[in-house]
C-alpha positions in Angstrom: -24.9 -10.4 -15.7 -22.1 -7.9 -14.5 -18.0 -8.6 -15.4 -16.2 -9.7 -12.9 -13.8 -8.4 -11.0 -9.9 -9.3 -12.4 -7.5 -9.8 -9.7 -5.7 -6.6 -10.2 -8.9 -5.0 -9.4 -10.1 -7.1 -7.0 -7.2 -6.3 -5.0 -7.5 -2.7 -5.3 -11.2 -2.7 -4.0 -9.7 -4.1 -0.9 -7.0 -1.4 -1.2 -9.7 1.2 -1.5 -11.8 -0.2 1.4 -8.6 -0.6 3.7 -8.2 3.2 2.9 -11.1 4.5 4.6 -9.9 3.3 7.9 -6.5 5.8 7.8 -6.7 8.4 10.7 -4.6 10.8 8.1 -7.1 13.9 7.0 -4.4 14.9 4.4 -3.9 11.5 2.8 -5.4 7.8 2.7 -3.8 5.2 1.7 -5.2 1.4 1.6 -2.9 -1.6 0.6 -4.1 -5.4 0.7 -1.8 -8.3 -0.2 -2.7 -11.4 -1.7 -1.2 -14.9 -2.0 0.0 -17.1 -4.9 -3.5 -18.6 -5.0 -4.7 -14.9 -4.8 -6.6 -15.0 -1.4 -6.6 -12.2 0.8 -3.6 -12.5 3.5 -3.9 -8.9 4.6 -4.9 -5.1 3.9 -3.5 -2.5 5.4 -3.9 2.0 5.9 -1.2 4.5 6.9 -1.4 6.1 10.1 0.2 6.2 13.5 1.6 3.3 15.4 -0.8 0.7 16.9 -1.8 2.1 20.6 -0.8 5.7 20.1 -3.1 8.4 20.5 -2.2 11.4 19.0 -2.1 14.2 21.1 -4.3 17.8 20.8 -3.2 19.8 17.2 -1.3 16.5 16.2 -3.0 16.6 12.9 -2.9 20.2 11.9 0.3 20.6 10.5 1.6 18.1 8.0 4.8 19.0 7.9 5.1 18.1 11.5 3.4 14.6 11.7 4.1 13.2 8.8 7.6 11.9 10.2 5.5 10.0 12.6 3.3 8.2 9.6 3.7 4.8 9.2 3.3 3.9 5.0 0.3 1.7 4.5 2.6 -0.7 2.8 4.8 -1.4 5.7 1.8 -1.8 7.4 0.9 -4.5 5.3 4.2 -6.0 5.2 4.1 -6.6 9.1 1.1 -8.6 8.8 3.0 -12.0 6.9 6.5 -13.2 6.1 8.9 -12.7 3.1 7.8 -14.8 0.1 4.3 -15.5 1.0 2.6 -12.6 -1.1 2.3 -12.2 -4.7 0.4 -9.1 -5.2 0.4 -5.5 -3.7 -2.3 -3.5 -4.4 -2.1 0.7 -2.9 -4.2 3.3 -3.6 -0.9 5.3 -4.3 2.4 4.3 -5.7 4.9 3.0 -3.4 7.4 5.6 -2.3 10.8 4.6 -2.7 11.7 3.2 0.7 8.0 1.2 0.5 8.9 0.1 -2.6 12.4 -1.3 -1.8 10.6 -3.1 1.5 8.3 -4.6 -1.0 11.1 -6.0 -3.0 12.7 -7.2 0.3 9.3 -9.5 0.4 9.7 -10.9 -2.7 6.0 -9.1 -3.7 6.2 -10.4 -7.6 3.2 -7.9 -8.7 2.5 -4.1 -7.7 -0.7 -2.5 -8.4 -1.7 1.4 -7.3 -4.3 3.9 -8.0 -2.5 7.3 -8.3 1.0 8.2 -9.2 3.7 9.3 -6.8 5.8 11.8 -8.6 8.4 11.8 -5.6 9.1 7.8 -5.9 11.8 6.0 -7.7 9.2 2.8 -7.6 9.0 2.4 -11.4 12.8 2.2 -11.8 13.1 -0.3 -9.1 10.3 -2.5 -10.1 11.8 -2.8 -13.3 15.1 -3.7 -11.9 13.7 -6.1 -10.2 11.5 -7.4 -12.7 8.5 -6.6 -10.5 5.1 -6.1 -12.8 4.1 -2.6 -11.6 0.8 -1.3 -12.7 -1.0 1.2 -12.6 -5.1 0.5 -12.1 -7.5 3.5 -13.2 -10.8 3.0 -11.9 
């Protein structure tokens, strides 16, 4: 009989999977939230905004686009109100502006995949008394 899944990586399975569906060929990021009964309220990827098509040469330069990016966990966050999420899981660390929105929804647990040097998450989280984990597959 195989181990099951903990919740931690449970949610970062669905993370992973919502991943795949980001439009971004330089960078995918999946989220998923679940509630304080740990069910599935939503999962989440970064790209553009919903109804936009991107135009010719949109994607080939990074630099350019990326202002257009919307993060994977604000994404997420539009999909349920403040206070009914527990846990985050991303395949990357929140950035610093995804991880103060987190906070802002009173998300008590953070789980991510790789680390984002550029973020102040881990300061924040522990202001905040948020659990933030890293989960290494």
């Amino acid at each position: 009989m195989s181990e099951r899944l903990s919740i931690p990586r449970y949610a970062m399975a669905l993370a992973e999977v919502a991943s795949l569906r980001s439009e971004d060929p330089f960078r995918k990021v999946g989220a998923a939230a679940l509630d304080f009964d740990n069910r599935v309220i939503a999962t989440a990827y970064n790209g553009l905004a919903p109804g936009f098509d991107a135009p010719e040469g949109f994607w080939d330069d990074r630099d350019k686009r990326q202002k257009f990016m919307l993060h994977a966990e604000i994404n997420l966050c539009s999909l349920f109100k403040r206070g009914e999420a527990k846990i985050v899981a991303t395949t990357t660390m929140p950035c610093t502006a995804c991880m103060q929105t987190l906070c802002a929804y009173g998300i008590r647990e953070i789980y991510y995949r790789e680390i984002y040097q550029a973020s102040h998450a881990p300061e924040i989280a522990e202001t905040y008394g948020i659990k933030l984990e890293q989960i290494i597959a």
